[in-house]
N, C-alpha and C positions, 0 to 999 in steps of 0.2 A: 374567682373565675368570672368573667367578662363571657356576656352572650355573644353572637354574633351581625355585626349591622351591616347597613348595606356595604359597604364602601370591602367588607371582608368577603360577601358572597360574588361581587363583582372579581376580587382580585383571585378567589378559589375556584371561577369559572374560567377564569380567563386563560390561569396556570394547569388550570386541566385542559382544556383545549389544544394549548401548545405541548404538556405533554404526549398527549397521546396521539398529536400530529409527529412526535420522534418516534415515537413504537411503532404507529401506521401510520405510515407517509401517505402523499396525495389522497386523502380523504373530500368527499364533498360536504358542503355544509349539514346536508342530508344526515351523511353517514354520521358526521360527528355528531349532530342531536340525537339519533340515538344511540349510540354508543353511551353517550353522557348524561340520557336520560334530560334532553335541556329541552325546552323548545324552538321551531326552524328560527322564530323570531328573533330568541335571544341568542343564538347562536350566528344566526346574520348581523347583528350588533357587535356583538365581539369580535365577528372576524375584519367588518369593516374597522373597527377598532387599531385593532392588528396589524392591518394594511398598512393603515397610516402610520403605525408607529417603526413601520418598517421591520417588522415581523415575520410575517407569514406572506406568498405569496398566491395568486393564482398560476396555474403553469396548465389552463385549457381544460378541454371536452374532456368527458368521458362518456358511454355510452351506459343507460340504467339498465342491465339486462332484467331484471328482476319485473320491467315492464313490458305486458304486450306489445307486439308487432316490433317496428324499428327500434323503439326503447326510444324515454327521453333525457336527451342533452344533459349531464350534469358539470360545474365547474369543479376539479380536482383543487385540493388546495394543499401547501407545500410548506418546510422551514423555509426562512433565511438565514440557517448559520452557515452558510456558503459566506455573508457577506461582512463576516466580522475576523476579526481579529483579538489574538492575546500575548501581548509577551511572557514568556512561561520562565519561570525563572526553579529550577527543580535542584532540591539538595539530596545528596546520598552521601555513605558515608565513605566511600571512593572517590566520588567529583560530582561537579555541580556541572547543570548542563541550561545551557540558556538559549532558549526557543521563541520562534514567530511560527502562532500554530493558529490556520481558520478553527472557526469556532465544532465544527462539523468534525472536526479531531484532526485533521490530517494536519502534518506539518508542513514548513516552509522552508525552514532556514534552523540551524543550530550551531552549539559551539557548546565541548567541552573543557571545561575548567579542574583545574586541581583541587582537592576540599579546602586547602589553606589558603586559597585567593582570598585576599584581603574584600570586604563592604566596594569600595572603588572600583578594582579591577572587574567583580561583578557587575556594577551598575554601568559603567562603560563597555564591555563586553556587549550587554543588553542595550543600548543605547544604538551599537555599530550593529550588531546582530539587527534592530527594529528598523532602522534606516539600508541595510542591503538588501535588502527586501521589495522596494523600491515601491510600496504598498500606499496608499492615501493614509496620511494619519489619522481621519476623519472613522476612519474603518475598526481602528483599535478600542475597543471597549477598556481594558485594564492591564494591568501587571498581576499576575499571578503568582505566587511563592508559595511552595514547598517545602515544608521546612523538616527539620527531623525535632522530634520531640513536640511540647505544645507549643502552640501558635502564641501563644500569650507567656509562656515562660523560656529565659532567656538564659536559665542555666546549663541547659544539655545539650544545647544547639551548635550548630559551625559558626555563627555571628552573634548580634547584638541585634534581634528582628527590628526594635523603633528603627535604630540606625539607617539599616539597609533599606526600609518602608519609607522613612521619611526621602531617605538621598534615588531610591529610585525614582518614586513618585516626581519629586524637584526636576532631578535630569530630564527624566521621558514626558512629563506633562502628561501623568494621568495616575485614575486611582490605583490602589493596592490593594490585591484581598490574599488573606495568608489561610494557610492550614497547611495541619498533618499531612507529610507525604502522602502516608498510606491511607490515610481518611479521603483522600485527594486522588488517589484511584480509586477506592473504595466507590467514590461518586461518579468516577469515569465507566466504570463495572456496571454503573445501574442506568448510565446515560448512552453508552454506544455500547455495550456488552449485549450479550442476548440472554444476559441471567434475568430471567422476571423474578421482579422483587416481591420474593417470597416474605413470609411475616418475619422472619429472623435468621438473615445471612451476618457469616463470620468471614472473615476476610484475612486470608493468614499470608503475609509476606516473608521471604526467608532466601536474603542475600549476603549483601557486606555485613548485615544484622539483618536481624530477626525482630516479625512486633503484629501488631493485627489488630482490628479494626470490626467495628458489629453495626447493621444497620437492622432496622426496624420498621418494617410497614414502611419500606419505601426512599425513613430518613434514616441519616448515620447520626449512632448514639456518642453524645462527649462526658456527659455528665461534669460535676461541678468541677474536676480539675482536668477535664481535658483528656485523661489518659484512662478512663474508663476500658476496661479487657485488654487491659497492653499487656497479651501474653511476653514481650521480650524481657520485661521484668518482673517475673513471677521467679523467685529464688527454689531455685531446684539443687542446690548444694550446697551445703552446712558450711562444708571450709572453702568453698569458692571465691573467684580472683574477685579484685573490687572492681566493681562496673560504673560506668561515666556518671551515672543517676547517682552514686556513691554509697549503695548497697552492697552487700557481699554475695555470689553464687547467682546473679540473676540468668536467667534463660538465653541472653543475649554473651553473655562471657563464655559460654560453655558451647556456643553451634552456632558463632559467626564465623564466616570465611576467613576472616583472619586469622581466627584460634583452629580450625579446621588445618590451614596451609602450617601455620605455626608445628600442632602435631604431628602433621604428615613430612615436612620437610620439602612441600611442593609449593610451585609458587605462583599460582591461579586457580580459581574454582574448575576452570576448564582442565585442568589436568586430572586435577583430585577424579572431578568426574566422571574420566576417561580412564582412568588407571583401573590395572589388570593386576595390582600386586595386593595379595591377602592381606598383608597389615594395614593400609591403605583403606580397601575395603571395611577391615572391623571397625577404622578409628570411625567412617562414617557409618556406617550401619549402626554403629551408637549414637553419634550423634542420631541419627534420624528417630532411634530407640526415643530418645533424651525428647527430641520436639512431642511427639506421638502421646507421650504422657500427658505434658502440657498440653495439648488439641485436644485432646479427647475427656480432661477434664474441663478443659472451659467450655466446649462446644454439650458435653453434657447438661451443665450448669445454666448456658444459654439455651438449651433445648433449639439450638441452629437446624436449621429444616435445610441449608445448603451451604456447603463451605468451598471458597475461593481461592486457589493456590496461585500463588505469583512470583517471581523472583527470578533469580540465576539460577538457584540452588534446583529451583523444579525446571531447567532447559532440560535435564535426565529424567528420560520417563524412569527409570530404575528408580530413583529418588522416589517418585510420583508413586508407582507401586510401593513401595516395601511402606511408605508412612503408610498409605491406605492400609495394606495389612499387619502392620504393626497397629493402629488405632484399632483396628477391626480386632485383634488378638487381647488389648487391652478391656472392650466392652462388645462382648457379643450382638449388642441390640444396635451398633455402630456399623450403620446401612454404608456400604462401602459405593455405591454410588451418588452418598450425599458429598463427596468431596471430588470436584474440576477444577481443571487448568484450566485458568483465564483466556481467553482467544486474544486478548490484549498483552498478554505478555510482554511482547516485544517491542512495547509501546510505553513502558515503564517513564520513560526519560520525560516523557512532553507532555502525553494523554492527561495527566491528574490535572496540571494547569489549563490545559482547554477546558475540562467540565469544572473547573472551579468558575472561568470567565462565563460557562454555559448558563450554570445553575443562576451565580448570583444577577449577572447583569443581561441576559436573555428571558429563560424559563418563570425568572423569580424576580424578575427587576422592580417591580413595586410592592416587594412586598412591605419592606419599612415605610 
């Protein structure tokens, strides 16, 4: 273990700065030194800094109430992810959806695709998507990808990640940063969510599949193969069907929307969810049985202090209640208001690739 030198406490000042200009916006240089505990000095360095790297902004006065009489003058200071760009390239296991998103979250432009589009029809998809935009190329920081499964393993995925990394990259003229879906909102969750990153959130998604995601003081945990708490393959049935990871019984064969429509005989989440007919009802009220196990064992085990619901599957607040009381029924000490829906929700498609462009090449950009 390696001490710290300068060149780390300049880049761990500088990354707290601009985060905590996202949690509290226009701050003066003032307010940020103590907040951060810095001095005005080194704090006026950094933010000159900043300025120039095209960073942060001033955006004018503020008045210091906190001083006698008229108060004096302070300069407010501000992001610039107003002024970036990312192509969002997002896989599900339904469709892949390929976005030009400011870095600030909001979208631009989009196009959904079928999950069997071929590496090509993706990369050009994102190519005509990046240019209808009519945006300066100069603005785009990266290509972001989404992927399902690990970002480094190429067995359980809809593609061939090198492939599609190396040909988007070539086409668009710029870099590639990949990751887990879900770990890809999971970081969207901690960057425009208004969850404070508590010491130990879980991050539970539950759509076309089922899977989830744990961060830690702040960062999201991978551990050495990537798929560290992936509740959607924890095998929950002895003779269950084989699942893509090519396990037998995992959590994901038994309560995705697929196998959901499969038993019910409907043929969208949206109906299943809407339906008024009792057998309908039990098949998911087990299912939800079936998740509640799995959450409430892993989230035990992580000792989670706040858990993240996201998906289709929680658009039903009914959904949303019975797991809470279902988990609650499973372990009495299981605080029923340690588990929310995301305010992102709805945002599933794009959001992850914006805080992936955020983190790595804004908030974090020197940190290698």
């Amino acid at each position: 273990m390696r001490g710290l030198n300068l060149r780390d406490i300049k880049y761990s000042n500088k990354t707290a700065v601009l985060y905590l200009l996202n949690s509290r916006p226009k701050l003066s240089r003032k307010d940020i030194a103590e907040a951060l505990d810095l001095t005005p000095a080194a704090v006026t360095k950094i933010c000159q800094g900043l300025i120039s790297e095209g960073l942060i902004k001033e955006i004018g006065e503020v008045c210091d109430v906190h001083k006698a009489g008229a108060g004096r003058k302070k300069i407010s200071i501000d992001l610039c992810l107003d002024k970036y760009y990312t192509v969002g390239i997002n896989a599900e296991i339904d469709k892949i959806t390929v976005s030009v998103i400011r870095l600030d979250g909001k979208p631009v432009l989009s196009d959904s695709l079928p999950p069997d589009s071929s590496v090509d029809e993706i990369v050009w998809s994102s190519r005509e998507t990046l240019y209808a935009g009519g945006i300066d190329a100069e603005k785009f920081l990266c290509i972001s990808l989404c992927v399902i499964g690990s970002p480094c393993d190429n067995r359980f995925g809809l593609w061939n990640i090198d492939e599609i990394t190396d040909k988007a990259s070539a086409v668009l003229k710029l870099p590639v940063v990949v990751e887990n879906n879900i770990r890809a909102f999971a970081t969207a969750q901690m960057i425009y969510g208004k969850t404070p990153p508590e010491r130990s959130l879980l991050f539970l998604k539950w759509g076309p599949g089922i899977g989830s995601a744990i961060s830690s003081n702040g960062e999201i945990v991978t551990g050495s193969d990537a798929g560290v708490a992936e509740i959607g393959h924890y095998i929950v049935r002895r003779d269950g069907q084989k699942c893509r990871c090519g396990r037998y019984g995992c959590l994901e064969t038994e309560v995705s929307s697929a196998e959901i429509m499969r038993e019910t005989g409907l043929h969208s989440v949206q109906e299943v969810l809407e339906s008024r007919d009792s057998a309908v009802i039990h098949i998911l009220d087990s299912k939800i049985d079936t998740v509640a196990l799995a959450l409430t064992n892993t989230a035990t085990i992580l000792n989670a202090e706040k858990i993240i619901l996201f998906g289709s599957m929680f658009k039903s607040d009914d959904v949303v209640e019975k797991l809470v009381r279902q988990c609650h029924r499973y372990n009495i000490n299981f605080k029923k208001n340690i588990m929310v829906l995301s305010e992102l929700n709805d945002k599933i498609s794009y959001i992850g690739a914006a805080a992936l462009a955020a983190k790595q090449f804004f908030f974090e950009k020197d940190k290698n």
